[in-house]
C-alpha positions in Angstrom: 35.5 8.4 8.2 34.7 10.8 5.8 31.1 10.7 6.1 31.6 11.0 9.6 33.4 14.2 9.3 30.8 15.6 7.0 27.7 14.6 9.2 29.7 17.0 12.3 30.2 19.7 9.2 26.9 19.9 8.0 24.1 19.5 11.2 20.9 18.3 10.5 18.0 19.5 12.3 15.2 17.3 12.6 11.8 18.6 11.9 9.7 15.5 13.3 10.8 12.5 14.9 10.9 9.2 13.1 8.2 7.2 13.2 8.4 3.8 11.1 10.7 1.0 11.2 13.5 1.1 8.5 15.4 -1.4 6.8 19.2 -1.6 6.8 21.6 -4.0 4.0 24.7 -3.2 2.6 28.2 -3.2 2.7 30.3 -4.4 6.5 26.7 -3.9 7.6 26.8 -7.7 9.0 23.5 -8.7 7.3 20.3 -7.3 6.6 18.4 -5.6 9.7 15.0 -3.8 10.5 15.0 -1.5 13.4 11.7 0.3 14.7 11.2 4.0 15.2 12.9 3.8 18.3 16.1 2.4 16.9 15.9 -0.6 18.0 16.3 -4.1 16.0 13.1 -5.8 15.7 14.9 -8.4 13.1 18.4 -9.2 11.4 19.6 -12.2 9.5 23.6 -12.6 9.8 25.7 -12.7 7.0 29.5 -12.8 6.4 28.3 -12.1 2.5 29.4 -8.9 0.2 25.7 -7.7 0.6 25.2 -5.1 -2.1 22.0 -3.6 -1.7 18.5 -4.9 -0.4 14.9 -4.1 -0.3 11.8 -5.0 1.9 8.8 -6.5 -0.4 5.2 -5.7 -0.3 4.2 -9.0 1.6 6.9 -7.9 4.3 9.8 -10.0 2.8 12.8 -9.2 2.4 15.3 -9.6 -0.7 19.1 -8.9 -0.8 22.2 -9.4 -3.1 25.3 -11.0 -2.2 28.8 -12.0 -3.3 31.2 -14.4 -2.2 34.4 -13.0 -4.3 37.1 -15.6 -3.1 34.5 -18.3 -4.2 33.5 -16.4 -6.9 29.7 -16.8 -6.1 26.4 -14.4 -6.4 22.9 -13.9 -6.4 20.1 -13.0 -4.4 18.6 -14.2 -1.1 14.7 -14.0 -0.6 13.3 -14.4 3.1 9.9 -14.4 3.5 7.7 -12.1 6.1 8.6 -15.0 8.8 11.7 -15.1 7.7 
């Protein structure tokens, strides 16, 4: 909510379009996902997992972090490039 009310405070103008694909993992965000410049998903793995934060590797793989608090359970998930 919060962040909501600061993106309609604070405008940003956009020099130049975006034009790559971006990766997205973290928190209520319902797994990792990569989207392309067009904002649209190109991949996403579904998780009911705590993710905490995530990264796309060199070779086009993707690692993230997870919990399971009730089951007290955590570590980190590696998908390859063809996942």
């Amino acid at each position: 909510m919060l962040a909501g009310l600061l993106l309609n405070a604070f405008p940003v103008q956009v020099e130049e379009p975006v034009e790559h694909r971006f990766f997205i993992c973290g928190w209520a965000s319902g797994g990792p996902a990569i989207y392309n410049e067009t904002f649209e998903p190109v991949w996403h793995h579904d998780s009911d997992d705590e993710i905490s934060d995530g990264w796309v590797l060199p070779d086009g793989g993707v690692v993230y972090s997870f919990s399971r608090r009730k089951q007290g359970v955590a570590g980190v998930v590696r998908l390859g490039a063809d996942r």
